[in-house]
C-alpha positions in Angstrom: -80.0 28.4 48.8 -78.6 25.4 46.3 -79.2 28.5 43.5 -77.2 30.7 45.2 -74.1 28.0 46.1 -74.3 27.5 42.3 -73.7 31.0 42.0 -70.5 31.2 43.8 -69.4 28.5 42.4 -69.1 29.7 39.3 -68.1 32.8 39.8 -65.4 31.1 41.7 -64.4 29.1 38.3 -64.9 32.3 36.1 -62.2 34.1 38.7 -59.9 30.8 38.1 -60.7 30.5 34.6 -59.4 34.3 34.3 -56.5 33.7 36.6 -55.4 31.2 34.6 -55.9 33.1 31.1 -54.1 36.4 32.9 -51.3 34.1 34.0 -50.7 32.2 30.0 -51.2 35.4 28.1 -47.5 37.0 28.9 -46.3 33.7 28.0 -48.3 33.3 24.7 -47.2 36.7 23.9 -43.6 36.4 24.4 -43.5 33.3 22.5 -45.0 35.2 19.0 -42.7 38.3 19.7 -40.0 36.2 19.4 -37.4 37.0 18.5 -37.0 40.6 19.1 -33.7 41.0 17.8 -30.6 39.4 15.9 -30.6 35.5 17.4 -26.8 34.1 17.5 -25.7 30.8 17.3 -22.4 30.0 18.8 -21.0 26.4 17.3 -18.0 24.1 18.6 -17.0 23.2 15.0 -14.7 25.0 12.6 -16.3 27.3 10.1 -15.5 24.6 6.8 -16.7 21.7 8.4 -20.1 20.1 7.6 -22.5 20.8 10.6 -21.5 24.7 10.1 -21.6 24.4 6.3 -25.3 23.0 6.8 -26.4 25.1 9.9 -25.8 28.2 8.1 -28.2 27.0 5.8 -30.8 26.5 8.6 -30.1 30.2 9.8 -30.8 31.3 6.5 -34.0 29.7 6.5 -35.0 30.4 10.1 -34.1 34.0 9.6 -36.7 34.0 6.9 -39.7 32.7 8.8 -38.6 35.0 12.0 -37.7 38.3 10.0 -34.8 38.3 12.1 -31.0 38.5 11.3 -29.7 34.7 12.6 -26.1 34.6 12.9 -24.1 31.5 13.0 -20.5 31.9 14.8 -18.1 29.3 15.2 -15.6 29.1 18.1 -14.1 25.7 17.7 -11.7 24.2 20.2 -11.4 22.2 23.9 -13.1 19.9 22.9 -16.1 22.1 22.4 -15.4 24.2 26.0 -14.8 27.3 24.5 -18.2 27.8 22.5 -19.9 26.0 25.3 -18.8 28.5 28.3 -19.2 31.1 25.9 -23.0 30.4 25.9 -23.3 29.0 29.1 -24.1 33.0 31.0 -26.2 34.1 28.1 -29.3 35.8 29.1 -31.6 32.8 28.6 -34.3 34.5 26.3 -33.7 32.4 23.5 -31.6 34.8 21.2 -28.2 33.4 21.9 -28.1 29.3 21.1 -25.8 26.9 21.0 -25.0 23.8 19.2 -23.9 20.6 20.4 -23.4 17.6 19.3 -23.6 14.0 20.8 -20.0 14.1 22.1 -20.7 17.6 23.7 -23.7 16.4 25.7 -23.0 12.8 26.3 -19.2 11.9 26.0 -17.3 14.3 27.3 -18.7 14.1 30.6 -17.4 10.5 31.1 -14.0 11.4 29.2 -13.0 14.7 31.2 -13.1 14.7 35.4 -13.2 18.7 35.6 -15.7 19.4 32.8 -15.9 23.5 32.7 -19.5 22.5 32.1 -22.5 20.6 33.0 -25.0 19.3 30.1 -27.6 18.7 32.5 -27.7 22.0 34.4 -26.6 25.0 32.6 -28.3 24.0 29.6 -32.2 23.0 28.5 -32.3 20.7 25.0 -34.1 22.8 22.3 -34.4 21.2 18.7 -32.2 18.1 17.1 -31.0 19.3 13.9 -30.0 16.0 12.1 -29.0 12.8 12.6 -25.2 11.3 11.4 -24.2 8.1 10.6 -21.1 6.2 10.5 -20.5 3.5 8.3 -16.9 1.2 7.7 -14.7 2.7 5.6 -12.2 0.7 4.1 -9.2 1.3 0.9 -11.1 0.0 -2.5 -7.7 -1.4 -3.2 -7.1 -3.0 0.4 -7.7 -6.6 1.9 -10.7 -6.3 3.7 -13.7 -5.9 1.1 -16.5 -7.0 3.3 -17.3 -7.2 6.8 -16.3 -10.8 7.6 -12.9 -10.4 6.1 -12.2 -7.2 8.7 -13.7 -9.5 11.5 -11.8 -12.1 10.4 -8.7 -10.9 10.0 -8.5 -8.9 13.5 -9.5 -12.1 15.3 -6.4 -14.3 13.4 -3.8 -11.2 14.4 -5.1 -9.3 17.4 -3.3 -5.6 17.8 -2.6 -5.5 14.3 -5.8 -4.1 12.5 -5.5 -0.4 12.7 -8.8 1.5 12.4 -8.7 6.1 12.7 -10.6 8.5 14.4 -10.8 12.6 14.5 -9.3 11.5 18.0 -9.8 10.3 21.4 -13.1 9.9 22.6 -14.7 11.2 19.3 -17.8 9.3 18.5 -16.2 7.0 15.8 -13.6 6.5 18.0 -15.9 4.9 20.2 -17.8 3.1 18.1 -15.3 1.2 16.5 -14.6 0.4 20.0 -17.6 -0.7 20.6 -17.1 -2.9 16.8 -14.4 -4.3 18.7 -16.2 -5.8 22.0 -19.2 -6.8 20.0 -17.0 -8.9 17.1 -14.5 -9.9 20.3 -11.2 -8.3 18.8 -8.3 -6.3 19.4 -7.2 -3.3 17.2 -5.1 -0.4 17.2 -6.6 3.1 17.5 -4.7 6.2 15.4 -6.4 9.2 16.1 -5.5 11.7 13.5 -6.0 15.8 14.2 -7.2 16.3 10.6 -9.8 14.1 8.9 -8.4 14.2 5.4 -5.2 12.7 6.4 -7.0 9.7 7.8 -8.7 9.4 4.9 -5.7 9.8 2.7 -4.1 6.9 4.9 -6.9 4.4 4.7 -6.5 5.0 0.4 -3.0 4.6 1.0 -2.9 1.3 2.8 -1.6 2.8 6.1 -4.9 2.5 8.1 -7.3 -0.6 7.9 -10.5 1.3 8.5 -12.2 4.2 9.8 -16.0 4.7 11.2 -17.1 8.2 8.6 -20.0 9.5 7.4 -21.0 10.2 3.8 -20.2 13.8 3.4 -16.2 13.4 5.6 -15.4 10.4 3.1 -17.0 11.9 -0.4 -13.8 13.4 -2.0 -12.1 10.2 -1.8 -14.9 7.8 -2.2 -15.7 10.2 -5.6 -12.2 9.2 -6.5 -12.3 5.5 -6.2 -10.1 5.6 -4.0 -12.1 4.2 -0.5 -15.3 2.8 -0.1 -18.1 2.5 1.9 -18.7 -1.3 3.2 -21.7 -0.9 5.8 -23.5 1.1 7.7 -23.8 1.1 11.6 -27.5 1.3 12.2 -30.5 -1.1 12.4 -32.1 0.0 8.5 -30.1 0.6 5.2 -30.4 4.7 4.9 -32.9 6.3 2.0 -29.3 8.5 1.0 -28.0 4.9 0.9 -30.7 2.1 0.0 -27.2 0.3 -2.0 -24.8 0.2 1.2 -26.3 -3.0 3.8 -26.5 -3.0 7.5 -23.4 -4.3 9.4 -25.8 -7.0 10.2 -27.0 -7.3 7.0 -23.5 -7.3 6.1 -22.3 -10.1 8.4 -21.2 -8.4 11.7 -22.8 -8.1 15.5 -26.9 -8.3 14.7 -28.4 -5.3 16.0 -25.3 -2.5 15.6 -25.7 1.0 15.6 -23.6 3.8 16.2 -25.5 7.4 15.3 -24.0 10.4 16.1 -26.3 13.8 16.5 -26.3 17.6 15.7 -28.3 19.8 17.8 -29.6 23.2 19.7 -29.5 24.2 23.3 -30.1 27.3 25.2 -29.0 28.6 28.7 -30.7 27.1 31.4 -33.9 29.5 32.3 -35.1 30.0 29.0 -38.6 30.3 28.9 -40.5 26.9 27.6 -43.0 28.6 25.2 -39.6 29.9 23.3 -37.6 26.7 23.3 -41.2 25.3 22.0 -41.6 28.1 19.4 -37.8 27.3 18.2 -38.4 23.3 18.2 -41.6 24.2 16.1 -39.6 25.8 13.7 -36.1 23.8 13.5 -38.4 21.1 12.8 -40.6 22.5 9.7 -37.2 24.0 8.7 -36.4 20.3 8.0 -39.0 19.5 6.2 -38.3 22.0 3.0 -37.2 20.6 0.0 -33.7 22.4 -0.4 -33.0 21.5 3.4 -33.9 17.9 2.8 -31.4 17.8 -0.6 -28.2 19.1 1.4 -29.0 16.6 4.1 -28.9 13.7 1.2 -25.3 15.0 0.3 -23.9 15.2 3.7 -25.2 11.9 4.6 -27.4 13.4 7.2 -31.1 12.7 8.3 -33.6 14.4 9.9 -34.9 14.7 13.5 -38.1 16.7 14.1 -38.0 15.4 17.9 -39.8 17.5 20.9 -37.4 18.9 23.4 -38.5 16.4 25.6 -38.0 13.5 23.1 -34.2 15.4 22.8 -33.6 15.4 26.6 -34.2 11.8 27.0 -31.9 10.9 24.1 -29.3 13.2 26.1 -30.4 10.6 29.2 -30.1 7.5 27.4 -26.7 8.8 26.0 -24.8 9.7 28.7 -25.4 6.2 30.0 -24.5 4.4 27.1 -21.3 6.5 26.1 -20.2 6.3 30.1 -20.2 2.3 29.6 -18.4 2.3 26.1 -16.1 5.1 27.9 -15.5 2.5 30.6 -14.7 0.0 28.4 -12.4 1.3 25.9 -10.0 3.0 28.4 -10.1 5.7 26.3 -8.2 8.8 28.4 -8.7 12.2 26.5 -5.2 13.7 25.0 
């Protein structure tokens, strides 16, 4: 009888055990097919600037491993809307992808009430593709040569230190707002439309400062003409081992203000593909080349899981809704 009951049982479990393997095999087997076709990435970001200047460089090298054409497209505009509802409806097999960056995901929905879009439900995070960081930006010929001076200065004459942005609600925008409640000062924002110009103005003496990274700032910081004073994040950078800490440097222990670059797909896409495309953004980092045009754009890697991504996106949206709060800040 007990030899029989034994018997059932494990037939029982061999049923289950094939149930099981019946049920992952389509899975398994749509994540090595993939892709099947031409993959497209859709960016917010105009085709000159430095995420689709690098991201190209990634299709390149994912088109390689998949033997698939990857094509990088950039509809820039609204604040990223326009390339975001563009692959919102996308068939969510993993062949249309979209990139997003910090301000996409976690700023804009505490800077705009009707948001054409919702990070949270028509998207699932895929693959971080670097991570940027700001640092103070000042005129090599201006009065504020270190930290303490800029701190110093906006504390003796509030509402007169100027510092620039790419515009309202951009990342640097608010983190030099977030400078200014952590050092307890007052400054003016100018947000410019066009980067150059605001780094043209900070040369020229017309702007104080600016939050950039390394690759915005390099033509006039290869000229002489601005430097870099610190950097906002908690460790001196291996693209910058000379440049200290604001800490380090004398300001608010602990700052950092990182801004990120990375892929997303329509809601529904099938987990073993976003896996299989997180896999591969992240040994695509690891390559040699990859890692060199990261060093010159002032950009690090971020081999994260989805999951790791998707709790960034969490931790994010509640920060940025504070700092949001906070500055006041009221899109144009």
């Amino acid at each position: 009888m007990e030899a029989r009951l034994l018997g059932v049982r494990l037939a029982a479990g061999l049923v289950l055990c094939a149930s099981l393997l019946c049920a992952f095999a389509p899975a398994t087997a749509r994540a090595e097919a993939f892709p099947t076709r031409t993959v497209r990435i859709t960016m917010p970001h105009s085709s000159g600037s430095g995420p689709a200047v690098f991201m190209r460089l990634i299709a390149d090298k994912l088109a390689a491993a998949w033997g698939q054409q990857v094509l990088v497209e950039t509809r820039p505009g609204a604040s990223g809307a326009i390339a975001i509802e563009a692959v919102k409806n996308a068939p969510p097999d993993g062949h249309e992808l979209l990139v997003v960056a910090d301000s996409h995901m976690t700023i804009n929905p505490a800077l705009y009430k009707n948001l054409p879009y919702d990070p949270q439900r028509d998207f699932v995070p895929v693959a971080l593709v670097f991570r940027a960081y700001f640092f103070i930006t000042v005129s090599t010929r201006g009065p504020y040569q270190s930290v303490p001076e800029l701190i110093a200065a906006a504390r003796a004459h509030p509402g007169t230190i100027s510092y620039g942005s790419s515009y309202v609600g951009s990342p640097s925008h608010l983190g030099a707002a977030d400078f200014e409640y952590r050092t307890g000062t007052k400054m003016v924002h100018v947000p410019y439309k066009e980067q150059p110009q605001m780094y043209v103005a900070i040369a020229n003496g017309d702007l104080d400062w600016a939050f950039s990274t390394i690759g915005s700032a390099l033509p006039l910081t290869k000229a002489g003409r601005i430097r870099l004073i610190a950097l906002a994040a908690r460790t001196r950078l291996p693209s910058a081992p000379d440049i200290p800490t604001i800490e380090e440097a004398g300001g608010p222990a602990g700052f950092e203000f990182v801004s990120w670059i990375g892929l997303a797909a329509p809601r529904g896409t099938p987990p073993e593909i976003v896996r299989k495309i997180n896999a591969d953004v992240n040994q695509v980092q690891t390559l040699p080349d990859v890692r060199e045009r990261m060093r010159t754009f002032g950009y690090e890697p971020a081999p994260v899981t989805p999951a790791q991504m998707a709790e960034l996106i969490r931790s994010d949206t509640i920060k940025n809704a504070e700092t949001v709060k906070r500055s006041g800040a009221v899109p144009d």
